[in-house]
PDB file of N, H, CA, C and O in Angstrom:
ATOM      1  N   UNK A   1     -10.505   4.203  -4.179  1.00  0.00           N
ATOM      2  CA  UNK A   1      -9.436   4.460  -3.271  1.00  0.00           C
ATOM      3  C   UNK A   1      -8.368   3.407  -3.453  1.00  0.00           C
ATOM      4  O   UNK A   1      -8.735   2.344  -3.952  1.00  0.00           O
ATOM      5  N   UNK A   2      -6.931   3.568  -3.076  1.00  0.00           N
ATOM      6  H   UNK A   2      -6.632   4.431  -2.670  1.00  0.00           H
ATOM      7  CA  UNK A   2      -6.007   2.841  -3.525  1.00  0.00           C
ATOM      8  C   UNK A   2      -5.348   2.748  -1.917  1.00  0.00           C
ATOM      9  O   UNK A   2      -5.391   3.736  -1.185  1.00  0.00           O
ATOM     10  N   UNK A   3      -5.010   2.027  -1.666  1.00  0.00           N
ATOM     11  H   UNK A   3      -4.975   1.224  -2.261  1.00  0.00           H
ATOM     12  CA  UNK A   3      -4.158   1.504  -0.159  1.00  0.00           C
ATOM     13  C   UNK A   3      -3.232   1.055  -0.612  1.00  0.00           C
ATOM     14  O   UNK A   3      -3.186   0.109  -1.398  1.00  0.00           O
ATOM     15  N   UNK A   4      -2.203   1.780  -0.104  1.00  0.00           N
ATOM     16  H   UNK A   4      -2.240   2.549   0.534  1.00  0.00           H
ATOM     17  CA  UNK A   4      -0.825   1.421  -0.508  1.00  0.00           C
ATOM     18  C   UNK A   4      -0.070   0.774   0.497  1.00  0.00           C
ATOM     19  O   UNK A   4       0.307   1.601   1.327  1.00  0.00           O
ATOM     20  N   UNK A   5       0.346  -0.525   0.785  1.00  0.00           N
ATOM     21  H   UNK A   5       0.039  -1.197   0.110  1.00  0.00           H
ATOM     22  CA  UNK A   5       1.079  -1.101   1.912  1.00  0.00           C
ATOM     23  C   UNK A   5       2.223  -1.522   2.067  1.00  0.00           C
ATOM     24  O   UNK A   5       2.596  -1.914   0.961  1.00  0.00           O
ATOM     25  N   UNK A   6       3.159  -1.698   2.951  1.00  0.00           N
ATOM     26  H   UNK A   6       2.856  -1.380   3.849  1.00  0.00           H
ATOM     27  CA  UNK A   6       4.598  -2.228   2.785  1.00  0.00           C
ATOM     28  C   UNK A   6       4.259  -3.768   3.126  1.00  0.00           C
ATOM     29  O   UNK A   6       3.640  -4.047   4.152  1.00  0.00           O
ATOM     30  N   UNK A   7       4.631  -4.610   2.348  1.00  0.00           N
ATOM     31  H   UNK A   7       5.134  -4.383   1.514  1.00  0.00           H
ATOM     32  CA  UNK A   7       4.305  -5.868   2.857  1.00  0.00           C
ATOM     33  C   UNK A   7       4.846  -6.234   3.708  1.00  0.00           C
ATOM     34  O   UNK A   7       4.305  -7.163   4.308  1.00  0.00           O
ATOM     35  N   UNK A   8       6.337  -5.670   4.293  1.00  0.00           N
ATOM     36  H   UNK A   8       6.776  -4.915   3.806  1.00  0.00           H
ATOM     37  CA  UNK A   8       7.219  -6.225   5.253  1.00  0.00           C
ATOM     38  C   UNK A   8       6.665  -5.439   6.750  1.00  0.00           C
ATOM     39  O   UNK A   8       7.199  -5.607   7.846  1.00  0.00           O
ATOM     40  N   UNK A   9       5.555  -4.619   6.498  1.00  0.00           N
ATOM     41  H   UNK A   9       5.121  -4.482   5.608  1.00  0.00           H
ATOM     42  CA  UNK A   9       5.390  -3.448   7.969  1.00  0.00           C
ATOM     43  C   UNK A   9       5.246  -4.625   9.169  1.00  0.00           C
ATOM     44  O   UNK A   9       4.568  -5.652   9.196  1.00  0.00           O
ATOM     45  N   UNK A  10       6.098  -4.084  10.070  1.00  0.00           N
ATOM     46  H   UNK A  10       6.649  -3.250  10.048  1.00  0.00           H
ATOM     47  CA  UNK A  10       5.801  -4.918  11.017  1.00  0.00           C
ATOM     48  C   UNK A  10       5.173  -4.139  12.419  1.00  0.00           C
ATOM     49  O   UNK A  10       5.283  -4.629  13.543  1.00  0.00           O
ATOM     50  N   UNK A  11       4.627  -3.085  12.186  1.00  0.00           N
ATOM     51  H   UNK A  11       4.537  -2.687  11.273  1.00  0.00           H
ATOM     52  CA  UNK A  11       4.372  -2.060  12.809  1.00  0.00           C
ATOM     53  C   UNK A  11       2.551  -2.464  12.804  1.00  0.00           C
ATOM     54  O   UNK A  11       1.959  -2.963  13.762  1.00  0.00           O
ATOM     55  N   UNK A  12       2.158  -2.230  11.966  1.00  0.00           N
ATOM     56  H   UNK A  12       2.638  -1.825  11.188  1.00  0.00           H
ATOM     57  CA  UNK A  12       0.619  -2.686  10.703  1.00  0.00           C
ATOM     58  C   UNK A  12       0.861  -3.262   9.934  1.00  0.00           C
ATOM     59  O   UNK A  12       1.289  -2.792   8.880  1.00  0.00           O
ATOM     60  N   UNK A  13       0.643  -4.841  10.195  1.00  0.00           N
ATOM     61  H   UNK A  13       0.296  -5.223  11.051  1.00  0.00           H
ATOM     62  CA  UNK A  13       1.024  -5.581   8.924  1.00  0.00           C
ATOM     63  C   UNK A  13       0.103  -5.928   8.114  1.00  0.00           C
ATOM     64  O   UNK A  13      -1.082  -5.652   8.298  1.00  0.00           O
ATOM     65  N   UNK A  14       0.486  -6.482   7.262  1.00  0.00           N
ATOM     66  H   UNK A  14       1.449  -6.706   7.112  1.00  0.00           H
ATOM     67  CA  UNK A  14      -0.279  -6.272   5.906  1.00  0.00           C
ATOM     68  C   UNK A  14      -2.208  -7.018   5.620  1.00  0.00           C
ATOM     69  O   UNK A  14      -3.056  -6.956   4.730  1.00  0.00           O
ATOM     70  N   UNK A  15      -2.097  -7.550   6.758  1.00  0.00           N
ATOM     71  H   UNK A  15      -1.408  -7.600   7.481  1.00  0.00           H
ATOM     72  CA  UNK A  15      -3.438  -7.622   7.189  1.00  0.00           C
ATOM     73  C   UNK A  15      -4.566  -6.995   7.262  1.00  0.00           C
ATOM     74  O   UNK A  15      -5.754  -7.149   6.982  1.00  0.00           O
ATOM     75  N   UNK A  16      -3.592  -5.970   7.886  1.00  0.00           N
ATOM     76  H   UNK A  16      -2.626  -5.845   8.114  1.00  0.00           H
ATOM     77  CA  UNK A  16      -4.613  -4.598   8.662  1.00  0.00           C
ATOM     78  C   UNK A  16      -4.838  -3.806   6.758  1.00  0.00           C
ATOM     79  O   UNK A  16      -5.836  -3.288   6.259  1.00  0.00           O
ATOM     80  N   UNK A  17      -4.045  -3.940   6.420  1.00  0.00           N
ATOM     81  H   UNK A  17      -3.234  -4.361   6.826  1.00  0.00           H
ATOM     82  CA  UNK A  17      -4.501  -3.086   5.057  1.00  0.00           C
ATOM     83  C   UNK A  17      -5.412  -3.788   3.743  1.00  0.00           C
ATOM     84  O   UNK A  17      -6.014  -3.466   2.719  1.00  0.00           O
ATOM     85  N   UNK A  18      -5.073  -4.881   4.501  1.00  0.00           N
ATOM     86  H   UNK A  18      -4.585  -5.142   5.333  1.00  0.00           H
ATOM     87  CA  UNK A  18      -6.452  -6.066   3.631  1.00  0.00           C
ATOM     88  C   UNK A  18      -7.710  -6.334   3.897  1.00  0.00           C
ATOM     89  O   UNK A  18      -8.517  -7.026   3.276  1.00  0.00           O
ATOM     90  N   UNK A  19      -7.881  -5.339   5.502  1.00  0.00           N
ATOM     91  H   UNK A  19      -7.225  -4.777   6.007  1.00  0.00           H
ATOM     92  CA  UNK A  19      -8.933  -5.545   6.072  1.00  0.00           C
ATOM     93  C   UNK A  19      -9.569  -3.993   5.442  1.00  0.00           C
ATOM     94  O   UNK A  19     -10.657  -3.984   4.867  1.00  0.00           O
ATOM     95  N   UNK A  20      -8.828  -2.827   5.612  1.00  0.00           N
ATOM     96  H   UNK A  20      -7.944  -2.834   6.079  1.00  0.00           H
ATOM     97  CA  UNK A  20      -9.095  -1.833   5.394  1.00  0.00           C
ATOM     98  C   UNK A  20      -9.431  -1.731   3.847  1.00  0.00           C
ATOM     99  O   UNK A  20     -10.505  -1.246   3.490  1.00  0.00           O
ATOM    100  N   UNK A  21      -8.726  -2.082   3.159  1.00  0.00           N
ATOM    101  H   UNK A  21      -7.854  -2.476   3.449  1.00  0.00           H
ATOM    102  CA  UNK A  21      -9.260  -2.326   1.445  1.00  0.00           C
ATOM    103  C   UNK A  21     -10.660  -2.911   1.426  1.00  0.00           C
ATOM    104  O   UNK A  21     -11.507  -2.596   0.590  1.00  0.00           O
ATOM    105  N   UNK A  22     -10.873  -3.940   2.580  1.00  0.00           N
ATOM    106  H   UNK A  22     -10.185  -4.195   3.259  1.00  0.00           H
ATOM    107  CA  UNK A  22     -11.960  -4.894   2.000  1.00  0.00           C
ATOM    108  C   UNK A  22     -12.914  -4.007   2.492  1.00  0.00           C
ATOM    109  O   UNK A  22     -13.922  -4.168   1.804  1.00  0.00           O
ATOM    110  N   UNK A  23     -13.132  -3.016   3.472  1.00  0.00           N
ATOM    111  H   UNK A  23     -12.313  -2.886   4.031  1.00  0.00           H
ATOM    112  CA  UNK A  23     -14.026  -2.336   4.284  1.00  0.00           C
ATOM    113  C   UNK A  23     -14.489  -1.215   3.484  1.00  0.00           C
ATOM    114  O   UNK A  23     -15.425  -0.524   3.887  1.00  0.00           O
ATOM    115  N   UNK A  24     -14.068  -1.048   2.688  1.00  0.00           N
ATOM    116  H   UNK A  24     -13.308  -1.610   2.360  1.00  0.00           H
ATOM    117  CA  UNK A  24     -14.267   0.789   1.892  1.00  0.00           C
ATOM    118  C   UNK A  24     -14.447   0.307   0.351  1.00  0.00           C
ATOM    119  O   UNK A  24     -13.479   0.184  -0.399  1.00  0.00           O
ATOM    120  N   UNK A  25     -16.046  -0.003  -0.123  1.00  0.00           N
ATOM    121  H   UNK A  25     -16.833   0.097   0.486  1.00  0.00           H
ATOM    122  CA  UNK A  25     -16.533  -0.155  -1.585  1.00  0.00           C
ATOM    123  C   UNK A  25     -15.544   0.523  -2.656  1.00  0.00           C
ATOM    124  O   UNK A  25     -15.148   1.686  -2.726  1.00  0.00           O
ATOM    125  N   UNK A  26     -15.300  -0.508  -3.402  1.00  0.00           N
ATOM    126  H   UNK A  26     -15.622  -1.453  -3.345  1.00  0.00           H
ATOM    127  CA  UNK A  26     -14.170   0.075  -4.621  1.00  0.00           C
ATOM    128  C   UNK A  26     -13.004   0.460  -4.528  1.00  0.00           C
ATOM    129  O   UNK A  26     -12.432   1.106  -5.405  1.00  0.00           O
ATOM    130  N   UNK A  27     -12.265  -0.057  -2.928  1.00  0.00           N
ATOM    131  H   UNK A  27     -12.730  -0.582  -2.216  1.00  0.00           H
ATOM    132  CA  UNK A  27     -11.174   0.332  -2.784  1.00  0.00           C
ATOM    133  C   UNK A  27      -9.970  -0.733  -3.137  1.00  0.00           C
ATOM    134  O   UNK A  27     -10.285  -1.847  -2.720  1.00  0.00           O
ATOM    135  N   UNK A  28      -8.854  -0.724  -3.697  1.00  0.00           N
ATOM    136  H   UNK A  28      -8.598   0.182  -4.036  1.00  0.00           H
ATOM    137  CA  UNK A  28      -8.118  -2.148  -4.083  1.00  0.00           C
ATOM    138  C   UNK A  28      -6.903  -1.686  -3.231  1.00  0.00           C
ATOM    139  O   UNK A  28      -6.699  -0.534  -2.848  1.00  0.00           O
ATOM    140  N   UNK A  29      -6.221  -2.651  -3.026  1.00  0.00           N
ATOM    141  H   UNK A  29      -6.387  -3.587  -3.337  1.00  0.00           H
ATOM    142  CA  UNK A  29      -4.577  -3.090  -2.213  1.00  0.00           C
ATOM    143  C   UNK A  29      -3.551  -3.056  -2.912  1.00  0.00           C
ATOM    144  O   UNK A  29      -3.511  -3.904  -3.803  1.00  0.00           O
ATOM    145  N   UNK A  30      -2.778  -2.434  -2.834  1.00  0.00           N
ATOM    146  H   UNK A  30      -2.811  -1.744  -2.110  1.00  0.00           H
ATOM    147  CA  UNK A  30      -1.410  -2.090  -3.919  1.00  0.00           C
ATOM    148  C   UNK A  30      -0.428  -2.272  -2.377  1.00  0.00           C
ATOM    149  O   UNK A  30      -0.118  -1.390  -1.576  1.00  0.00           O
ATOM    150  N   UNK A  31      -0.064  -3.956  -2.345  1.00  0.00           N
ATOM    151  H   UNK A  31      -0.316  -4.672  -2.995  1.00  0.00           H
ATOM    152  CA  UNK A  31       1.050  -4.249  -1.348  1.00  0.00           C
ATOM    153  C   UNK A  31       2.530  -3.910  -2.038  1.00  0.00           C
ATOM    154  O   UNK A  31       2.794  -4.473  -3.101  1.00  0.00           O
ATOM    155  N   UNK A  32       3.535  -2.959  -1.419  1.00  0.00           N
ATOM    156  H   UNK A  32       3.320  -2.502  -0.556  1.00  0.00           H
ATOM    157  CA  UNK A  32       4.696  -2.657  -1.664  1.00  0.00           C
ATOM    158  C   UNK A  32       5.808  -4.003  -1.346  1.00  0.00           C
ATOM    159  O   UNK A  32       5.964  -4.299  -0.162  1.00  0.00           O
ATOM    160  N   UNK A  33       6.348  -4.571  -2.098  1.00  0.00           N
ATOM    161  H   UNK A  33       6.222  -4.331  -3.061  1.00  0.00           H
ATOM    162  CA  UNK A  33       7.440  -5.861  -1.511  1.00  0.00           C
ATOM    163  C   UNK A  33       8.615  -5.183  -0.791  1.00  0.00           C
ATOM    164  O   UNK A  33       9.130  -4.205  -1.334  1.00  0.00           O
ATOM    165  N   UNK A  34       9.027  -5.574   0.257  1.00  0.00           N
ATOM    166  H   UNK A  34       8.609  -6.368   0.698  1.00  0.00           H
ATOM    167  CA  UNK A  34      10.396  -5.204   0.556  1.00  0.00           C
ATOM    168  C   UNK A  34      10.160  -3.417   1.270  1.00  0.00           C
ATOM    169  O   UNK A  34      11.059  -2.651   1.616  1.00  0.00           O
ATOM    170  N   UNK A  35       8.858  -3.207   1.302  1.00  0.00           N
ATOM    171  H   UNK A  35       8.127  -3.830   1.021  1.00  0.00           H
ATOM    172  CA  UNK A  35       8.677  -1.914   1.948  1.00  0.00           C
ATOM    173  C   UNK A  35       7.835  -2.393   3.234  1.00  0.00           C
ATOM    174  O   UNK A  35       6.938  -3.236   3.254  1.00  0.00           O
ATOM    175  N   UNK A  36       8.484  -1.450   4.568  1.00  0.00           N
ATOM    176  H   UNK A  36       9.212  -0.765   4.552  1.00  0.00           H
ATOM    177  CA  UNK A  36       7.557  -1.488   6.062  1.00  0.00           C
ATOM    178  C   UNK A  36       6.924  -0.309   6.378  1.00  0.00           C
ATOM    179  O   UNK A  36       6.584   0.458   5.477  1.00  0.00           O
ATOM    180  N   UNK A  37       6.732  -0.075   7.470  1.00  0.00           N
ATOM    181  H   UNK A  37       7.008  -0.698   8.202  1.00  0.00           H
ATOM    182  CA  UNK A  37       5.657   1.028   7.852  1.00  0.00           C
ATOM    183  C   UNK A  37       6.033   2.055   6.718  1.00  0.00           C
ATOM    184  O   UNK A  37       5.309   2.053   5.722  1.00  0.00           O
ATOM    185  N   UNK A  38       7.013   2.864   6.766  1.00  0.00           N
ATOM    186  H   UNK A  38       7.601   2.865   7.575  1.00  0.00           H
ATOM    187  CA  UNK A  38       7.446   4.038   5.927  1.00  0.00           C
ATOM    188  C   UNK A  38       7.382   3.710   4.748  1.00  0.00           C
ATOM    189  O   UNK A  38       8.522   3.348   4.460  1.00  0.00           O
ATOM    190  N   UNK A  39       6.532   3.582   3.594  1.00  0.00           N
ATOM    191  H   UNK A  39       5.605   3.876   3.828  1.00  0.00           H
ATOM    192  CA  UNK A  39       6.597   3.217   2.497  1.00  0.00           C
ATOM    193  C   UNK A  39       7.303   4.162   1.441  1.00  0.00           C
ATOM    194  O   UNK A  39       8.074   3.724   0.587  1.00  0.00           O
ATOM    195  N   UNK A  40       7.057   5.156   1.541  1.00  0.00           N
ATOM    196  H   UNK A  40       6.432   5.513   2.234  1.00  0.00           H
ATOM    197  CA  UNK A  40       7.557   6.751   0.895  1.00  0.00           C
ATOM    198  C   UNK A  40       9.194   6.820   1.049  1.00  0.00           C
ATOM    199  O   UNK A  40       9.976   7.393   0.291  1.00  0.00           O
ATOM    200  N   UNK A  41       9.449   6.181   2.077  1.00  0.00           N
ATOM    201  H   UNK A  41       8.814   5.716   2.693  1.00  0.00           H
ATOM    202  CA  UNK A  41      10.779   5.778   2.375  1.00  0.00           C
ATOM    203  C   UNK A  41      11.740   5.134   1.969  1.00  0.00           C
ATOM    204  O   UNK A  41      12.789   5.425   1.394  1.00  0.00           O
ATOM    205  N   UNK A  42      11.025   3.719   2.520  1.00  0.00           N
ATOM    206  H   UNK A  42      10.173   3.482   2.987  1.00  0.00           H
ATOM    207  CA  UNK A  42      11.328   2.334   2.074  1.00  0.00           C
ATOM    208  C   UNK A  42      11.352   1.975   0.354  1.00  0.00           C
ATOM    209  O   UNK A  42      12.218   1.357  -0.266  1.00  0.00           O
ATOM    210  N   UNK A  43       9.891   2.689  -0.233  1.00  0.00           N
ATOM    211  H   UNK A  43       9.188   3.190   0.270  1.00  0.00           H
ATOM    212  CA  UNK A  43       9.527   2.574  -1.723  1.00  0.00           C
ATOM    213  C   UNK A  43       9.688   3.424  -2.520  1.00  0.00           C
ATOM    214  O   UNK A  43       8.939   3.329  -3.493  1.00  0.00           O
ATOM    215  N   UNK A  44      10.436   4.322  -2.525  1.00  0.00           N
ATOM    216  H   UNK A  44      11.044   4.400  -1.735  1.00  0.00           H
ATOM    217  CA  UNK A  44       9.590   5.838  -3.127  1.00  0.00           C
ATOM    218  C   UNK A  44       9.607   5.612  -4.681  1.00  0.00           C
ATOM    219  O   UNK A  44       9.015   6.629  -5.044  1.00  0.00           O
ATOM    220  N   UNK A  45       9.901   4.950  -5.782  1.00  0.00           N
ATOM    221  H   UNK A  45      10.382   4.124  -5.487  1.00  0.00           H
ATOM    222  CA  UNK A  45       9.889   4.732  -7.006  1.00  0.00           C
ATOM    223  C   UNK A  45       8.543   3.860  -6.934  1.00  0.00           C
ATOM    224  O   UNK A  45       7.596   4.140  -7.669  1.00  0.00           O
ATOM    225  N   UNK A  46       8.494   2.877  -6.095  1.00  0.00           N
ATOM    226  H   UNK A  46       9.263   2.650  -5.497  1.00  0.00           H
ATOM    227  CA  UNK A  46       7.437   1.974  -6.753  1.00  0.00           C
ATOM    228  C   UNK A  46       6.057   2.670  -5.754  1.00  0.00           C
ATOM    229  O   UNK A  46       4.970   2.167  -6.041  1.00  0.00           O
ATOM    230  N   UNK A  47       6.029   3.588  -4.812  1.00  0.00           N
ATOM    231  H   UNK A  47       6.912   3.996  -4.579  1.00  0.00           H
ATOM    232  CA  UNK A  47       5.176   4.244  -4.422  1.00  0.00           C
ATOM    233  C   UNK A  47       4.469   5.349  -5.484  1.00  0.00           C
ATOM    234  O   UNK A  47       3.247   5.402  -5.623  1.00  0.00           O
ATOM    235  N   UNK A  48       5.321   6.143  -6.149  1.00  0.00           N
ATOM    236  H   UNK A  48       6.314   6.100  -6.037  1.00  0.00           H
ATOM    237  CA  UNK A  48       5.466   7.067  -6.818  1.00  0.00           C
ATOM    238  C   UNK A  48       4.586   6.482  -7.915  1.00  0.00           C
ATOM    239  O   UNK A  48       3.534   7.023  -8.252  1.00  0.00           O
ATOM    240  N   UNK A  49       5.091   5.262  -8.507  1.00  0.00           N
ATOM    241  H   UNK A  49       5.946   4.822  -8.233  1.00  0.00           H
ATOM    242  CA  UNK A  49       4.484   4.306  -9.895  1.00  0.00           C
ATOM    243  C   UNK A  49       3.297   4.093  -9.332  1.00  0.00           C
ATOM    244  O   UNK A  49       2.327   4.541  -9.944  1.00  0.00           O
ATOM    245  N   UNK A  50       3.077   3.425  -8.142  1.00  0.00           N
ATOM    246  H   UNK A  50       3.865   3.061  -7.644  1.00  0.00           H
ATOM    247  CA  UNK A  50       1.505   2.845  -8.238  1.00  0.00           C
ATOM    248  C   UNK A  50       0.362   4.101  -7.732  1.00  0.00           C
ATOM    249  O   UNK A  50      -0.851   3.949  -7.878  1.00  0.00           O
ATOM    250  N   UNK A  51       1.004   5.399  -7.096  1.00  0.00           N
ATOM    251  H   UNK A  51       1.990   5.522  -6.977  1.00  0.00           H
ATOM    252  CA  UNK A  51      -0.190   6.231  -7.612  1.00  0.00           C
ATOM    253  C   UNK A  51      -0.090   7.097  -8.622  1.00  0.00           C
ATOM    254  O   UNK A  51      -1.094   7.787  -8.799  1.00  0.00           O
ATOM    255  N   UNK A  52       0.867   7.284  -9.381  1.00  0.00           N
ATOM    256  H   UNK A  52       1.683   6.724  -9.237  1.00  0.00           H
ATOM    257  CA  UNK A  52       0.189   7.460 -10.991  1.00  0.00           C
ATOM    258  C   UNK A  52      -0.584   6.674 -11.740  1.00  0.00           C
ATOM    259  O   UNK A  52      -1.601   6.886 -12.400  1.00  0.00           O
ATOM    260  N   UNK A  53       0.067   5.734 -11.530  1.00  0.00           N
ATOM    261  H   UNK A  53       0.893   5.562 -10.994  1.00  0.00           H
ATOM    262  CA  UNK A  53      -1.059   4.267 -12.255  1.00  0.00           C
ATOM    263  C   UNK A  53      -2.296   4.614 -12.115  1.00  0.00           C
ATOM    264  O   UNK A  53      -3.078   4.877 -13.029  1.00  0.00           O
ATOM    265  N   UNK A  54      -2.553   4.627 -10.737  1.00  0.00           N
ATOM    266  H   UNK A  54      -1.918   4.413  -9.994  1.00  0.00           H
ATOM    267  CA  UNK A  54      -3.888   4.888 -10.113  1.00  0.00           C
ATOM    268  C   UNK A  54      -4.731   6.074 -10.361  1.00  0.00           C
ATOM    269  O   UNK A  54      -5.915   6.076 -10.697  1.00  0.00           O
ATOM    270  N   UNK A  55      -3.807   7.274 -10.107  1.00  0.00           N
ATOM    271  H   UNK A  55      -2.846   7.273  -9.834  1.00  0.00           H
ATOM    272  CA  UNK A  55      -4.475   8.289 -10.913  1.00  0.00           C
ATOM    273  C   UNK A  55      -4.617   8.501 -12.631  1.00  0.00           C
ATOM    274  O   UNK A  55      -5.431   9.264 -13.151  1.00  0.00           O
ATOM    275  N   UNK A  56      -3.682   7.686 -13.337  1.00  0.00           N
ATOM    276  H   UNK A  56      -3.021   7.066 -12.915  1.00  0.00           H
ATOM    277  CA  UNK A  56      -4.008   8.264 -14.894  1.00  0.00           C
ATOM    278  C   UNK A  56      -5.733   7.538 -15.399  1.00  0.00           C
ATOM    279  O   UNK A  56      -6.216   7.804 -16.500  1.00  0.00           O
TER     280      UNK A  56
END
């Protein structure tokens, strides 16, 4: 599993998605820079990149 986070969320910050990565076997943290809650938003190129990455 891949968790994708905005590092700037100030809504759920980037904690909460370091906790959630660490909780779920084999799952890794793909923190977005300069992206907050809305990452799809905020990121959509480097969202877009890190789950292809993830899926190829």
């Amino acid at each position: 599993m891949l968790v994708v986070w905005g590092r700037e969320d100030t809504w759920l910050p980037i904690d909460r998605g370091e906790r959630l990565a660490a909780a779920i076997p084999g799952a890794r943290l793909h923190p977005l820079e300069g992206a907050g809650h809305l990452v799809q938003e905020d990121a959509p190129a480097e969202l877009t990149a890190a789950l292809l990455d993830f899926l190829a």
